[in-house]
C-alpha positions in Angstrom: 0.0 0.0 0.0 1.1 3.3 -0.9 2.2 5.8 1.8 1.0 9.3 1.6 4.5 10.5 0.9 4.5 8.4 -2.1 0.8 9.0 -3.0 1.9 12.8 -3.2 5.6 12.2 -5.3 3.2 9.7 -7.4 0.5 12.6 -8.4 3.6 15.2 -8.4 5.4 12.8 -11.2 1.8 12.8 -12.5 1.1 16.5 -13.0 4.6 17.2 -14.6 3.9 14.8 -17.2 0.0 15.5 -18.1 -0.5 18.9 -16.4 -2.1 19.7 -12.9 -6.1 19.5 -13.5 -5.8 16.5 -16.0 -3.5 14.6 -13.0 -6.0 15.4 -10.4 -8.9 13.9 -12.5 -7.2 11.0 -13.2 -6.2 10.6 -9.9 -9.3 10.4 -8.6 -10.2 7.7 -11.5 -8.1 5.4 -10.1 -9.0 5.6 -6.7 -12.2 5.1 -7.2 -11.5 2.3 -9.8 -9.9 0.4 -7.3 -12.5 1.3 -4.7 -15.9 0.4 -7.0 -14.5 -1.5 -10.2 -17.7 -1.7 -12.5 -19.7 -4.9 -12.5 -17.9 -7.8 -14.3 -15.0 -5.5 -15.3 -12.3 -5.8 -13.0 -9.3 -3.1 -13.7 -6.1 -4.1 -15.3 -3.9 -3.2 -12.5 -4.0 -4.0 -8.8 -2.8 -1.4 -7.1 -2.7 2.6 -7.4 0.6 2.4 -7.3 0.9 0.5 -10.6 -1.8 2.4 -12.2 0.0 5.6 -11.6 3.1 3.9 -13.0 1.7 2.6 -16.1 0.6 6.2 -17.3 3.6 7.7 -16.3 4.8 5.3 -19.3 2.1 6.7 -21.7 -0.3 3.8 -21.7 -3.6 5.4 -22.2 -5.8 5.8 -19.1 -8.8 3.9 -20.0 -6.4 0.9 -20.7 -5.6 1.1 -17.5 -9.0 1.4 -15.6 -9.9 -1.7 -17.9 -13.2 0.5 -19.1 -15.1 3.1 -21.2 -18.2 5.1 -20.2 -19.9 5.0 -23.4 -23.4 6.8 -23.3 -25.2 4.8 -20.6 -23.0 1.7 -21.2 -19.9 1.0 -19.1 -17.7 -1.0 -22.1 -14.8 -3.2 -21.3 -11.4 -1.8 -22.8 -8.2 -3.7 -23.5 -5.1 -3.0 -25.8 -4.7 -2.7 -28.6 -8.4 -2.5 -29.1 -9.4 1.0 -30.1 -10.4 3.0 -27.3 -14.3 4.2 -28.1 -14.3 8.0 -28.0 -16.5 11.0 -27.1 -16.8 12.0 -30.7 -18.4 8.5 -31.5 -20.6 8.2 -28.5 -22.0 11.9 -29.5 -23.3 10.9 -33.3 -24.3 7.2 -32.0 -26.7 8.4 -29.7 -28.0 11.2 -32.3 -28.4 8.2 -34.9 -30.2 6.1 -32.2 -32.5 8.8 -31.7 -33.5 9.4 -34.8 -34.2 6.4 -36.5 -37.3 4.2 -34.4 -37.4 0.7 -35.6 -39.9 -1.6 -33.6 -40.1 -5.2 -32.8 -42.7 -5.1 -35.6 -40.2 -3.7 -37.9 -36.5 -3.9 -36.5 -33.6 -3.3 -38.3 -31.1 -5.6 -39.7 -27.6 -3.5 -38.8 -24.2 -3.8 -40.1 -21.2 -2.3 -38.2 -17.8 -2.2 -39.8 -14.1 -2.0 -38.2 -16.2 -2.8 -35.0 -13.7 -2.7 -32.5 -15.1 -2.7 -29.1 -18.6 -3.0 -30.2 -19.7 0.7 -29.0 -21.8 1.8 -31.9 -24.0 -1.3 -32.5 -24.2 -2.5 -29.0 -25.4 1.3 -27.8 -27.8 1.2 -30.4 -29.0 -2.0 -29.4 -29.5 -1.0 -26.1 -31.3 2.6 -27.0 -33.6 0.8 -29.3 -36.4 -1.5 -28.0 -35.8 -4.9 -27.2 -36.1 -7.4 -30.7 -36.1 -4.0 -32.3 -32.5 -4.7 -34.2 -30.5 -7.1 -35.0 -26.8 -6.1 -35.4 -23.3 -7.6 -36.4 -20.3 -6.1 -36.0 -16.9 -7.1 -38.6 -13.0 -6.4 -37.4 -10.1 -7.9 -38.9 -8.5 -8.2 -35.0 -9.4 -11.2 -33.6 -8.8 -9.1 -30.1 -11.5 -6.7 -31.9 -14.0 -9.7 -32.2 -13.1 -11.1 -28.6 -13.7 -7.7 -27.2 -16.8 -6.5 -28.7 -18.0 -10.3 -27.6 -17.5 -10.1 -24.0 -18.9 -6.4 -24.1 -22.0 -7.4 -25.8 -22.6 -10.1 -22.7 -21.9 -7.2 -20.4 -24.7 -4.9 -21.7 -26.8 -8.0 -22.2 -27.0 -8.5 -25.4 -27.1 -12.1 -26.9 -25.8 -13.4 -30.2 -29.1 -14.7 -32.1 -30.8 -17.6 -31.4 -29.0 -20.6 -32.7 -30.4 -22.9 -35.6 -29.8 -24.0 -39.2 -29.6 -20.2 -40.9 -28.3 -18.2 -37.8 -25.2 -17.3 -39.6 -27.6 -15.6 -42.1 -29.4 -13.0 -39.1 -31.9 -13.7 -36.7 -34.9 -16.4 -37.2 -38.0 -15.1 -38.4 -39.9 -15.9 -35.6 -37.8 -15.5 -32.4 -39.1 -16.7 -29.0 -40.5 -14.3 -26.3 -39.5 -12.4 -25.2 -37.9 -10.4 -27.7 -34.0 -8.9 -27.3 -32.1 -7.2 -29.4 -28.8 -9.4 -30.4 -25.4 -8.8 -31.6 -22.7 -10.8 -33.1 -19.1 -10.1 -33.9 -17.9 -11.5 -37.3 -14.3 -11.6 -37.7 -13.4 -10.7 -41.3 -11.5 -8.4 -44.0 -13.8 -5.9 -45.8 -10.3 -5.3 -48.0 -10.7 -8.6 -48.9 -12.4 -9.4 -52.7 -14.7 -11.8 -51.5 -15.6 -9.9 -48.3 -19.1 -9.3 -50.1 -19.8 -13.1 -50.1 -19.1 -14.3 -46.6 -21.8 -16.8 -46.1 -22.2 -15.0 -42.5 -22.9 -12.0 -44.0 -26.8 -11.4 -44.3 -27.1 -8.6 -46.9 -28.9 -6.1 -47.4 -29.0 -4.5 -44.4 -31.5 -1.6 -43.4 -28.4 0.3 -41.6 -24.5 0.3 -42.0 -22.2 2.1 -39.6 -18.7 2.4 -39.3 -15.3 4.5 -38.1 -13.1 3.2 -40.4 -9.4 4.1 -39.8 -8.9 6.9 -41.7 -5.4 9.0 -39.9 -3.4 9.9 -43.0 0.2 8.2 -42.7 1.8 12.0 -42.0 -0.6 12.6 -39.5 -0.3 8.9 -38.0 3.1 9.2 -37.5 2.7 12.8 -35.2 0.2 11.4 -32.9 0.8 11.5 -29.4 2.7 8.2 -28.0 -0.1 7.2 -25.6 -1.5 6.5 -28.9 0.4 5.8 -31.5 2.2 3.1 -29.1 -0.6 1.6 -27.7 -3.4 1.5 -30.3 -3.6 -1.3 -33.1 -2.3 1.0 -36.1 -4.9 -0.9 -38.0 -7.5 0.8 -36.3 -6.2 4.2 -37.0 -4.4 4.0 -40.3 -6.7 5.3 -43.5 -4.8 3.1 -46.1 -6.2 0.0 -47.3 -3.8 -3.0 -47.7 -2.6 -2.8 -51.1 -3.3 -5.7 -54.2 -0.7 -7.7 -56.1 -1.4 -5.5 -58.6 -1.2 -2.2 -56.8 -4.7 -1.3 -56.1 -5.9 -0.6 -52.8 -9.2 -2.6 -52.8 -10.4 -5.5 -55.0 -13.0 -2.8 -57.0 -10.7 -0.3 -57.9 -7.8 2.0 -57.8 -7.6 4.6 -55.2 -6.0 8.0 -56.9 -2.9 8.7 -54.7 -4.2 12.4 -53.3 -7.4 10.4 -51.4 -5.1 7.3 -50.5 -2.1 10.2 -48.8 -5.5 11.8 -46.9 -6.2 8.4 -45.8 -9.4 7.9 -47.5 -8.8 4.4 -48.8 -11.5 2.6 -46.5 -14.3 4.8 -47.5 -13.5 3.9 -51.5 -14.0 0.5 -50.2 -17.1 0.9 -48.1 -18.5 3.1 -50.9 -18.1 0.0 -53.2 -19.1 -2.1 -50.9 -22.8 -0.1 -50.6 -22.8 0.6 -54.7 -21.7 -2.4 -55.8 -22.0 -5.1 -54.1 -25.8 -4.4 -52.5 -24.7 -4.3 -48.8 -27.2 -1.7 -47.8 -30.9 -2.2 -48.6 -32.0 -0.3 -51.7 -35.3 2.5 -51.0 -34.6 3.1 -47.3 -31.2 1.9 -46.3 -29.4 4.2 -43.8 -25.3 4.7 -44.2 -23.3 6.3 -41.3 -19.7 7.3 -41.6 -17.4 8.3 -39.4 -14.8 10.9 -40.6 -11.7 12.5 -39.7 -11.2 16.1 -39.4 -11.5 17.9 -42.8 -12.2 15.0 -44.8 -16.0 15.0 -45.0 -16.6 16.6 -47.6 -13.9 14.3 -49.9 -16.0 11.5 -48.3 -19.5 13.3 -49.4 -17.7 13.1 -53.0 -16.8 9.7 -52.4 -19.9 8.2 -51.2 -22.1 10.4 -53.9 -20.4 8.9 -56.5 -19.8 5.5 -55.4 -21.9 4.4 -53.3 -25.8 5.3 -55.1 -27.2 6.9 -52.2 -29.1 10.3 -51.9 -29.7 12.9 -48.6 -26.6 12.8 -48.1 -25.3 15.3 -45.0 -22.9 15.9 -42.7 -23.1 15.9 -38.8 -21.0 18.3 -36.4 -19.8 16.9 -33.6 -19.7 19.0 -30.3 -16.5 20.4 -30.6 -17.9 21.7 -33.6 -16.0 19.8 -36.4 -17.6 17.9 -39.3 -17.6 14.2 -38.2 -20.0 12.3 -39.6 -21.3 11.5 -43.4 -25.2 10.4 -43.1 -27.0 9.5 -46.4 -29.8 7.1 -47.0 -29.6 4.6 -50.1 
């Protein structure tokens, strides 16, 4: 146990290396991590002592405290997982409230580059129960395992099993009625993404924050980041093809792939091409990176064959989100 003398060197070490107020706050985190761990999410360190130690190295806080408010959800976090943020939770909720599907007509919903599982499992738990049905892709298995446990902390089963469960919920399941999730773990860069037999197109709404951090930009992040967060989750450039392209569909021109917009050509194609997103109603949601909307706008107008297409502020006041119906 930690001595006040050391407690007060500890939160003096602290404040040098993250300033006085953010120290304090953090502080405090811990303590009462240790004192009142959420339900079934035990922190990652034992002592206050180690935590303090730990993000004297950089690692990222939430790491750390082994959790993630996120809206009304308390999510479980572990590296290299991406850490949900504030500018996700903000447009999540915004999207929850204004779409209202019903157990008499939910909605089938796709999340890509999943991660933890915020967006789809917060939605599922805004949303009436057996009012959505939702599955979430990552290409990190520790993405998949994640969003997994963190759907069984919120409560939220996978759907019932049975001959076509890989292809969505039954028609008919039993009472009473839950919203499910399921995390798929897959490659959308991958040509025959589309055709994944556990896929269950079209769906009624597709959501995703796609890594999009051009490499110049990636490589000035702060450590606490770039160091601790799976580069895949952050980098905007598509693996490339044996013969140089960037996704199976097409070429992305060098000036988009250097602003790291090489996921939304792919999503774009995805929606336009290849039918993911139900045609007459089907809702798209896109995460974007400061100053990029409005290449994604161009982007997804022309790719992707949907219409209404706007752009959401967050509350820091930046665009951050591309909304368009199909």
């Amino acid at each position: 146990m930690m001595t006040s003398a050391t407690l007060s060197r500890a939160l003096s070490q602290l404040q040098r290396a993250i300033g006085r107020q953010s120290a304090r706050t953090e502080f405090r985190w811990m303590q009462h991590t240790l004192d009142n761990p959420p339900p079934a999410i035990p922190p990652s360190a034992n002592t206050l002592e180690e935590m303090v130690n730990r993000r004297l190295s950089g690692e990222p806080l939430q790491y750390i405290l082994g959790s993630q408010p996120f809206g009304p959800l308390n999510l479980a976090v572990r590296p290299p997982v991406l850490i949900p943020r504030p500018e996700t939770e903000d447009w999540t909720i915004r999207l929850a409230s204004l779409l209202t599907p019903s157990p008499a007509r939910p909605l089938k919903v796709l999340d890509l580059c999943t991660g933890s599982g915020c967006i789809p499992l917060l939605l599922c738990h805004l949303w009436p129960p057996g009012s959505a049905h939702a599955t979430g892709v990552d290409v990190s298995p520790a993405a998949v395992r994640l969003a997994t446990d963190n759907a069984a902390l919120c409560g939220i089963p996978p759907p019932s099993l049975g001959p076509d469960a890989a292809r969505g919920p039954p028609p008919a399941p039993a009472l009473p009625q839950k919203n499910t999730f399921t995390a798929l773990l897959a490659d959308l860069t991958r040509p025959t993404f589309a055709h994944d037999p556990r896929l269950a197109p079209p769906y009624d709404l597709l959501t995703a924050n796609p890594p999009y951090i051009p490499r110049a930009q990636y490589e000035r992040l702060p450590a606490s980041v770039r160091d601790f967060e799976d580069v895949r989750a952050l980098l905007g450039e598509t693996p490339e093809c044996a013969d140089g392209s960037t996704v199976a569909d097409g070429r992305v021109p060098a000036a988009d792939r250097a602003k790291g917009l090489g996921f939304y050509y792919r999503i774009a194609e995805l929606v336009g091409a290849h039918g993911l997103l139900r045609r007459g109603g089907g809702t798209l949601a896109l995460e974007v990176g400061d100053g990029q909307a409005g290449d994604v706008v161009r982007i997804v107008g022309g790719r992707a064959r949907v219409s209404e297409i706007d752009v959401w502020r967050d509350p820091w006041g930046k665009a951050r989100v591309v909304f368009a119906r199909a």
